[in-house]
C-alpha positions as CSV (number, residue, x, y, z in Angstrom):
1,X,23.5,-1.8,-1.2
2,X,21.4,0.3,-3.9
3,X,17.9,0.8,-2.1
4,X,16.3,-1.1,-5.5
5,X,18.1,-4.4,-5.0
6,X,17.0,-4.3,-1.2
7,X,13.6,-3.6,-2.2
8,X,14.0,-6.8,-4.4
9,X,15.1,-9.0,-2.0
10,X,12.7,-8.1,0.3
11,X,9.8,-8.4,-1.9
12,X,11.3,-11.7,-3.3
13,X,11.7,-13.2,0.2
14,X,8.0,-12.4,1.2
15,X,6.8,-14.4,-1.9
16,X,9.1,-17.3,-0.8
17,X,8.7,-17.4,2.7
18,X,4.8,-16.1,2.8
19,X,3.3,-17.7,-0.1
20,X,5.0,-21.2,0.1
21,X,4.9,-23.7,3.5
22,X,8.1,-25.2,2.9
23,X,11.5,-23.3,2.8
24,X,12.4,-25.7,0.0
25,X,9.3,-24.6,-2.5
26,X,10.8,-21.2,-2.5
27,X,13.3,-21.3,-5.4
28,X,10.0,-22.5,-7.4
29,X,7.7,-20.2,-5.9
30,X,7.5,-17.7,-8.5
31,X,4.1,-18.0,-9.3
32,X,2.7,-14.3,-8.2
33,X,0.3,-11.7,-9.1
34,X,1.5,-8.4,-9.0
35,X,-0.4,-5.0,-9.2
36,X,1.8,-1.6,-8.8
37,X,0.5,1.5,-8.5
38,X,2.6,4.6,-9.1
39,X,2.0,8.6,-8.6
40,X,1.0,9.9,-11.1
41,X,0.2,13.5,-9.7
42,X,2.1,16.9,-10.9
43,X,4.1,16.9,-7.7
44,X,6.4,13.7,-9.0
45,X,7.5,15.0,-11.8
46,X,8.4,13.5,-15.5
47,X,12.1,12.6,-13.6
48,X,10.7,10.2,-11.0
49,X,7.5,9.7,-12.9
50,X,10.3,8.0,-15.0
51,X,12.4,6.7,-12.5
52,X,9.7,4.8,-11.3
53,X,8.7,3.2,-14.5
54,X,12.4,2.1,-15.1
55,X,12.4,0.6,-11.2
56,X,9.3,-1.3,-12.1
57,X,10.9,-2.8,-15.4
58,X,13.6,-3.7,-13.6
59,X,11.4,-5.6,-11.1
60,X,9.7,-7.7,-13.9
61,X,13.5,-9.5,-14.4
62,X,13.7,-11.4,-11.1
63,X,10.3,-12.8,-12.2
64,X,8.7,-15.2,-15.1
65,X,6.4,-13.7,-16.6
66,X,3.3,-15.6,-18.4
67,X,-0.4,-16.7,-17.3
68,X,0.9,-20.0,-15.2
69,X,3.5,-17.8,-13.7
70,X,3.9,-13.7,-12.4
71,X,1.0,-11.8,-13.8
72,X,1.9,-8.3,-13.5
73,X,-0.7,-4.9,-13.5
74,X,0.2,-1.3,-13.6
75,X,-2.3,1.4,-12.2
76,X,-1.7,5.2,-12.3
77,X,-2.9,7.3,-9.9
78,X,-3.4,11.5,-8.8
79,X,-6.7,12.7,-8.3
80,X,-8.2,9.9,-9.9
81,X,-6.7,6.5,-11.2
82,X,-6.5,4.1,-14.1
83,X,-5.5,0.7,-15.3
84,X,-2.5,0.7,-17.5
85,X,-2.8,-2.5,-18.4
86,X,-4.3,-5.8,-16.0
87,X,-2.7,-9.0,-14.5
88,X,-3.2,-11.3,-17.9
89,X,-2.1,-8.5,-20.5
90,X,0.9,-9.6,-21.2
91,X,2.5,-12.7,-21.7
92,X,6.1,-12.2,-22.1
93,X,8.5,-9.6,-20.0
94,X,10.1,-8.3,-22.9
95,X,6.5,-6.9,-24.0
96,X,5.7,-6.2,-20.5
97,X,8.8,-4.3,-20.0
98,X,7.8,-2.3,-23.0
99,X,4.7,-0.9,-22.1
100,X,5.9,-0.3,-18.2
101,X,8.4,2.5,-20.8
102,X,5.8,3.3,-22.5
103,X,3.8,4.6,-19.7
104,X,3.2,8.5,-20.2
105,X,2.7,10.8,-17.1
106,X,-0.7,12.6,-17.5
């Protein structure tokens, strides 16, 4: 199994089983906020500088996106770090998605 989708599952059974008390409230427990925080430094590189970026809109999909729903932040970091964009920026995952490929490596 490709180390993304077991990533997935993993992170999608700790919302279900950790943030809900009843087994059965998982499949509508996808109310979440979500902050990621990616390398940013020269030693990445724009390869999995990109990589990254395409893991992380590929993320988004196993999750509705909107302000009653997953709220989803992006930080950048090296020697320093900054906000991309916060939890209530966007509202939709199609526009999400496109500024998590937007995201330039500085």
């Amino acid at each position: 199994m490709d180390l993304r989708i077991r990533l997935l599952l993993v992170i999608k059974v700790y919302f279900c089983f950790h943030l809900t008390t009843n087994a059965n409230e998982c499949h509508d427990a996808r109310q979440a906020d979500i902050i990621f925080a990616l390398d940013g430094s020269g030693s990445v590189g724009v390869s999995q500088f990109t990589y990254s970026l395409n893991f992380v809109s590929q993320l988004v999909d196993a999750f509705p996106i909107g302000s009653s729903a997953t709220q989803v932040a992006l930080i950048i970091f090296n020697n320093a770090s900054w906000k991309e964009f916060d939890l209530n920026t966007y509202q939709g995952a199609a526009e999400l998605k496109r500024a998590v490929l937007r995201t330039q490596l500085i």
